[in-house]
Structures are given as structure tokens and as C-alpha cells.
Backbone as XML, in Angstrom:
<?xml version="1.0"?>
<chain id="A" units="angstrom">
  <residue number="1" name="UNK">
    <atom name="N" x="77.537" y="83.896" z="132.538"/>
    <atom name="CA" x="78.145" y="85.217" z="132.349"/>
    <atom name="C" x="79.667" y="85.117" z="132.331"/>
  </residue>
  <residue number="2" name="UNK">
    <atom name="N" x="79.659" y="84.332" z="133.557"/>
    <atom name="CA" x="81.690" y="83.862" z="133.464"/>
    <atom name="C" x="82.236" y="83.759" z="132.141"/>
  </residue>
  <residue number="3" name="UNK">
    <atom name="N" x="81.487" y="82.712" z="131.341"/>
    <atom name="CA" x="82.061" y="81.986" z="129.949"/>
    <atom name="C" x="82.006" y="82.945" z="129.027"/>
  </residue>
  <residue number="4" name="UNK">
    <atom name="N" x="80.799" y="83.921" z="128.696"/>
    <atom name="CA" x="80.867" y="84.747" z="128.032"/>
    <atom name="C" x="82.344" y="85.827" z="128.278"/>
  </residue>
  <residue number="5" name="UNK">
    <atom name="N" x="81.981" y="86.011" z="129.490"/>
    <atom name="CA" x="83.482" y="87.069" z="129.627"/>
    <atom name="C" x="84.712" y="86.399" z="129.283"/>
  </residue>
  <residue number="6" name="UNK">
    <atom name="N" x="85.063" y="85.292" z="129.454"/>
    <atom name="CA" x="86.302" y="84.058" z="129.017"/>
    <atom name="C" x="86.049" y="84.088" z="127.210"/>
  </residue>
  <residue number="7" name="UNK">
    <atom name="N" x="85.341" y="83.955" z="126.863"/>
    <atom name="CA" x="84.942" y="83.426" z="125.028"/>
    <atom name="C" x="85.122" y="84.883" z="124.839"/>
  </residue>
  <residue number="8" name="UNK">
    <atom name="N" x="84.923" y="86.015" z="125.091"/>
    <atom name="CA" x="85.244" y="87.452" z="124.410"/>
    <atom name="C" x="86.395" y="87.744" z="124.700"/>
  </residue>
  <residue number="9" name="UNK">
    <atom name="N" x="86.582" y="87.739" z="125.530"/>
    <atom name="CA" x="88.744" y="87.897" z="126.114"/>
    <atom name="C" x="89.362" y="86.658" z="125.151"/>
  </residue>
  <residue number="10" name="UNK">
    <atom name="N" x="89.134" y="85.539" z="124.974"/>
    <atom name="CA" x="89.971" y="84.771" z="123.690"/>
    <atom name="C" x="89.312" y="85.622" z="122.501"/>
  </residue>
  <residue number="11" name="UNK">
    <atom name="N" x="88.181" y="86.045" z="122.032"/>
    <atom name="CA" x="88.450" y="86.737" z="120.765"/>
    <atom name="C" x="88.839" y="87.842" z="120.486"/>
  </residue>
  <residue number="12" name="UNK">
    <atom name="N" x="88.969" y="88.594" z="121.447"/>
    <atom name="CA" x="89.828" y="89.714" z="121.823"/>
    <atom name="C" x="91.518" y="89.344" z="121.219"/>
  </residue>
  <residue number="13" name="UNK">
    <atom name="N" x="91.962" y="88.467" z="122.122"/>
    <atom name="CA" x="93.345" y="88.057" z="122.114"/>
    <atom name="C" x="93.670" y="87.316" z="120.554"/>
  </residue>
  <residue number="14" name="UNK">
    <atom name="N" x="92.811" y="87.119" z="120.036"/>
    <atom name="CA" x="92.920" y="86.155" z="118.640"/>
    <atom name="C" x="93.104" y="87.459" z="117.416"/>
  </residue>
  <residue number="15" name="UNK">
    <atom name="N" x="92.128" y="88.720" z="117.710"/>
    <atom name="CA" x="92.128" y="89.797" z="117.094"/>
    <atom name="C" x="93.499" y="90.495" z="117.027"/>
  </residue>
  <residue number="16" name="UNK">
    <atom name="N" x="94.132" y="90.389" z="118.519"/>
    <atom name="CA" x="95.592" y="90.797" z="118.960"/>
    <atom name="C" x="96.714" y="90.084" z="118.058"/>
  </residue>
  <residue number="17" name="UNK">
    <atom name="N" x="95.967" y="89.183" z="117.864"/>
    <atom name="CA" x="97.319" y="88.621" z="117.851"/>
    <atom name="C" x="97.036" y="88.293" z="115.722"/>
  </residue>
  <residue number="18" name="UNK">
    <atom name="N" x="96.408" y="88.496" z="115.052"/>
    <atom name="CA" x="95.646" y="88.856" z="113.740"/>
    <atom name="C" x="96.370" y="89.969" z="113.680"/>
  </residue>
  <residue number="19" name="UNK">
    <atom name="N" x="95.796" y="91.003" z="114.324"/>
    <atom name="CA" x="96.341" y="92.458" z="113.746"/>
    <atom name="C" x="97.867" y="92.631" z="113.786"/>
  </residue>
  <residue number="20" name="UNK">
    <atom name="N" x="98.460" y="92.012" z="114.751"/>
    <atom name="CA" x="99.867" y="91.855" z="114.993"/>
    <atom name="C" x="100.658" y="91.166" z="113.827"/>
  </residue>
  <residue number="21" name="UNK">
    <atom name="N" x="100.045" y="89.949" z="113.372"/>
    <atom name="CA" x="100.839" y="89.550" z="111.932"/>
    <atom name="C" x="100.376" y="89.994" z="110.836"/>
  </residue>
  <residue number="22" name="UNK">
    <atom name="N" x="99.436" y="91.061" z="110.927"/>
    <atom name="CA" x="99.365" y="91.808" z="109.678"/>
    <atom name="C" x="100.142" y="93.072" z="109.441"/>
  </residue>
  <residue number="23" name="UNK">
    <atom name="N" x="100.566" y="93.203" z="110.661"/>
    <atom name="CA" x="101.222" y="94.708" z="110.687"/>
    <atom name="C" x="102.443" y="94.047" z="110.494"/>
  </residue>
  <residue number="24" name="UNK">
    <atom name="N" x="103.069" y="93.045" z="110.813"/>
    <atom name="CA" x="104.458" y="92.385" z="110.751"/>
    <atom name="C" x="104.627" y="92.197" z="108.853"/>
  </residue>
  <residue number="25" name="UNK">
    <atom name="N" x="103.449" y="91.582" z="108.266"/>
    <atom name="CA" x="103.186" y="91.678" z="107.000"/>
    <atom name="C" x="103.745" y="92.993" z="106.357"/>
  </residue>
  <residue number="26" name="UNK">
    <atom name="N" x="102.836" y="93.884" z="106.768"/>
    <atom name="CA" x="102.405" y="94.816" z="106.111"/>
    <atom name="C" x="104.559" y="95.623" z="105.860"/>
  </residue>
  <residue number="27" name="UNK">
    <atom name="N" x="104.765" y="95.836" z="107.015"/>
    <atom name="CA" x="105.857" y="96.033" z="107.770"/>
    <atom name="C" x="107.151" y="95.362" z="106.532"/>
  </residue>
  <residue number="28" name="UNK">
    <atom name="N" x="107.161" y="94.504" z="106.303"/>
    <atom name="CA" x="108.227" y="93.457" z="105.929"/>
    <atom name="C" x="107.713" y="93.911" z="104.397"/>
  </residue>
  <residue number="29" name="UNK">
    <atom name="N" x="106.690" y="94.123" z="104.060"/>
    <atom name="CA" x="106.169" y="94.170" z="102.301"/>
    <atom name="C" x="106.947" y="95.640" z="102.238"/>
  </residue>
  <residue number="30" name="UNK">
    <atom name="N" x="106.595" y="96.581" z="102.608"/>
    <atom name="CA" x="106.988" y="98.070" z="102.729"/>
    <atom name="C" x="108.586" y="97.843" z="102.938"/>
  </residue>
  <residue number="31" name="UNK">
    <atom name="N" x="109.334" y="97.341" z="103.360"/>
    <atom name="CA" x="110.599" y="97.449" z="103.425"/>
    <atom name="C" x="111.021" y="96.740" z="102.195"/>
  </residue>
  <residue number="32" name="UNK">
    <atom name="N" x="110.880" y="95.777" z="102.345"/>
    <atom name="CA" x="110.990" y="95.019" z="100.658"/>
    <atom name="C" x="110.657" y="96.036" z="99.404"/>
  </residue>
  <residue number="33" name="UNK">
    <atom name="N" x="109.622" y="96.617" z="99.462"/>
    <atom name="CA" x="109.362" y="97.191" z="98.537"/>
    <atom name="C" x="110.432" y="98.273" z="98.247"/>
  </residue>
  <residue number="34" name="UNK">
    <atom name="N" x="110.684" y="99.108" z="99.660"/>
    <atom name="CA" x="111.441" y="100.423" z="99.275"/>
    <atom name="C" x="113.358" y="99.700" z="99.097"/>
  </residue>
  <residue number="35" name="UNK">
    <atom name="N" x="113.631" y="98.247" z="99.393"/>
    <atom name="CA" x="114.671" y="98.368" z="99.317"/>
    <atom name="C" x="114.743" y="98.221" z="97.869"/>
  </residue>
  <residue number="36" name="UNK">
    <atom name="N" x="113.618" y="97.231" z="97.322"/>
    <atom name="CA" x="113.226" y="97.034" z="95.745"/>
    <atom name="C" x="113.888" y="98.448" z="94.629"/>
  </residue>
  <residue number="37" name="UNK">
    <atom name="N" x="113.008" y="99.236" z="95.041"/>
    <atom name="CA" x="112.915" y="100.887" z="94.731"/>
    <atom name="C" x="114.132" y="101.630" z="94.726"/>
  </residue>
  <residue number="38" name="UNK">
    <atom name="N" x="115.443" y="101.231" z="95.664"/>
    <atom name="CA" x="116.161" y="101.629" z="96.034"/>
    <atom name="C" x="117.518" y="101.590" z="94.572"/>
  </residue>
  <residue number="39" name="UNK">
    <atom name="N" x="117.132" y="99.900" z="94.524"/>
    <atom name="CA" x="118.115" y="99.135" z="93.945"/>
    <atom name="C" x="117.461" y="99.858" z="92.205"/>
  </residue>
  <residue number="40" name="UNK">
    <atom name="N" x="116.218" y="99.959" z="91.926"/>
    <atom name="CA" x="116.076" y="100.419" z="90.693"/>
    <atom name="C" x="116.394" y="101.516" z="90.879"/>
  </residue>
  <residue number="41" name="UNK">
    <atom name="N" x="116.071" y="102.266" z="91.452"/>
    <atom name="CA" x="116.980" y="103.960" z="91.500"/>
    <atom name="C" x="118.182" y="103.935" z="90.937"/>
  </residue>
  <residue number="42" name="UNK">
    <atom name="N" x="118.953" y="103.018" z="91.266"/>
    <atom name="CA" x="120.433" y="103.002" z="91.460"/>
    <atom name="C" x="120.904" y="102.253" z="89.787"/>
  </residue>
  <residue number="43" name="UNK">
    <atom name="N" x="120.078" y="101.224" z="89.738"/>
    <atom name="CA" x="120.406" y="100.883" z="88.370"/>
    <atom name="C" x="120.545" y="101.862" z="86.806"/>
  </residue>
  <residue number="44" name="UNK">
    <atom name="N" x="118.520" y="103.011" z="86.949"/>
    <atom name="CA" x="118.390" y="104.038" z="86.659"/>
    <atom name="C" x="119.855" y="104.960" z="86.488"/>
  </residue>
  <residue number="45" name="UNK">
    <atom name="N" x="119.728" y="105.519" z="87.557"/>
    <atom name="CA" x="121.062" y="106.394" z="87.520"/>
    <atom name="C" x="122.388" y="106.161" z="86.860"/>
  </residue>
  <residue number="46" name="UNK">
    <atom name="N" x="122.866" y="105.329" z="87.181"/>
    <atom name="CA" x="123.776" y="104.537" z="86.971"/>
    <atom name="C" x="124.348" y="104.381" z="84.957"/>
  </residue>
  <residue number="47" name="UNK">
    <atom name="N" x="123.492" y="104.436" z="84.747"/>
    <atom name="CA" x="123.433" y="103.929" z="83.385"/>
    <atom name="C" x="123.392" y="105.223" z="82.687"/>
  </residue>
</chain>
């Protein structure tokens, strides 16, 4: 029963730490994108 509770708390923590560099992903794509967006706005206008 011990090991089981030890082997689900590491896949717990593996999930933690998964969802965490996807949101860091996700996070970093979305800023990229809108600074992307930003800079064509500006070109747009501009002209």
C-alpha cells in the first residue's frame, strides 16, 4: 500500500510538472504571437 501511495505521488508530481511546461509553452507562443501581431499592425498602418 506504501509503494502504491509513493508511485501515485511521483505521477502526480510528473503531471505537475507536464502541465507546468505546457503552460510556460503555451504562455511564451501567445506573447510571441501578439508581439508578432503588433509589429504587423504597425507595418499595416504605417504605409
Amino acid at each position: 500500500m506504501d509503494g502504491l501511495i509513493k508511485a501515485f505521488s511521483l505521477e502526480v508530481r510528473k503531471m505537475a510538472v507536464i502541465i507546468k511546461l505546457l503552460q510556460s509553452i503555451i504562455w511564451a507562443y501567445y506573447l510571441y504571437i501578439k508581439d508578432f501581431f503588433q509589429v504587423d499592425y504597425i507595418i499595416v498602418t504605417s504605409c
